[in-house]
C-alpha positions in Angstrom: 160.8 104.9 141.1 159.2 101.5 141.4 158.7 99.1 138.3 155.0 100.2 138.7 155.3 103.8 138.7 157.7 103.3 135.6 155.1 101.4 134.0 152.4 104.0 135.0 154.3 107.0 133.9 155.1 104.9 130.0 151.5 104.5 130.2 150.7 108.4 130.6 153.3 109.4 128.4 151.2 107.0 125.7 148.7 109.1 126.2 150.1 112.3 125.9 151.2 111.2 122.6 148.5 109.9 121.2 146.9 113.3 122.2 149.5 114.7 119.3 149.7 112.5 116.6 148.2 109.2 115.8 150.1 105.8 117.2 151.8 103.4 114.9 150.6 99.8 115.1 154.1 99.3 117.0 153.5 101.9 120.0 149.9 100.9 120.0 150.8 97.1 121.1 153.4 98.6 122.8 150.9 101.1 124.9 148.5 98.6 125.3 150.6 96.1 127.4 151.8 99.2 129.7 148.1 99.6 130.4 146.9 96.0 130.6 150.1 95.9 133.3 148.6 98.6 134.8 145.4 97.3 135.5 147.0 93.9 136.4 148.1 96.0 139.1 145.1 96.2 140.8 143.5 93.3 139.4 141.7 90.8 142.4 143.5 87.7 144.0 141.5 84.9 142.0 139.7 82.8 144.9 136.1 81.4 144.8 133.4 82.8 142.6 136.3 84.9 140.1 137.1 82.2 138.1 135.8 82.4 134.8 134.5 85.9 135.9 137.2 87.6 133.4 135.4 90.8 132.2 133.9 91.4 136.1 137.7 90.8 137.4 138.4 93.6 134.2 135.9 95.9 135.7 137.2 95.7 139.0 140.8 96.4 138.1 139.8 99.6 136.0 138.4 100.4 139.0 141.1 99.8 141.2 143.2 101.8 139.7 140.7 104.7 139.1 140.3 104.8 143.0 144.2 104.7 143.3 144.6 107.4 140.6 141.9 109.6 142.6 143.8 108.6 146.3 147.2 109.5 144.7 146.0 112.7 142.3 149.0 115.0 143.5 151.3 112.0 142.5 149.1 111.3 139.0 149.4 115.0 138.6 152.7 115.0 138.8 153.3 112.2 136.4 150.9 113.0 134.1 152.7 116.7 133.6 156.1 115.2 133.3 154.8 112.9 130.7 152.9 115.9 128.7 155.9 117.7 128.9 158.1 115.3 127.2 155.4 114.6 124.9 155.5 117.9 123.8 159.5 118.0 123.7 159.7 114.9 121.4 156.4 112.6 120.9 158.0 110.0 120.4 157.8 106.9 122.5 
């Protein structure tokens, strides 16, 4: 599995989680910087007219990935089970 698919599947199990019981301050930083590394993923090259343009950069990341997750949905599936499954096993992350 590449670094980003490990990343992504963290990143689902988070969710899964969090879906079960509330996220201590710990996982929830912890969570957050498997997602923001998500989304840096797909975030665009900085060249002329992105600088300074943070929160549109932001938006297009978010919808990077979305478009990835909707090209890629048997492999998001797949993840996405695997992580509900464990979550279920032992929510713990």
């Amino acid at each position: 599995m590449t670094a980003f698919l490990e990343i992504l599947a963290f990143y689902y199990l988070c969710d899964s989680v969090s879906q079960l019981r509330t996220l201590d301050p710990t996982e929830v930083l912890r969570c957050t910087a498997a997602y923001e590394q998500v989304k840096a993923h797909f975030q665009p090259l900085e060249g002329p007219g992105t600088h300074g343009e943070g929160r549109t950069a932001n938006a297009a990341a978010y919808l990077g990935f979305k478009a990835w997750e909707a090209d890629n949905a048997d492999l998001v599936g797949d993840l996405r089970r695997t992580a509900e499954g464990a979550a279920r096993r032992n929510p713990v992350l």
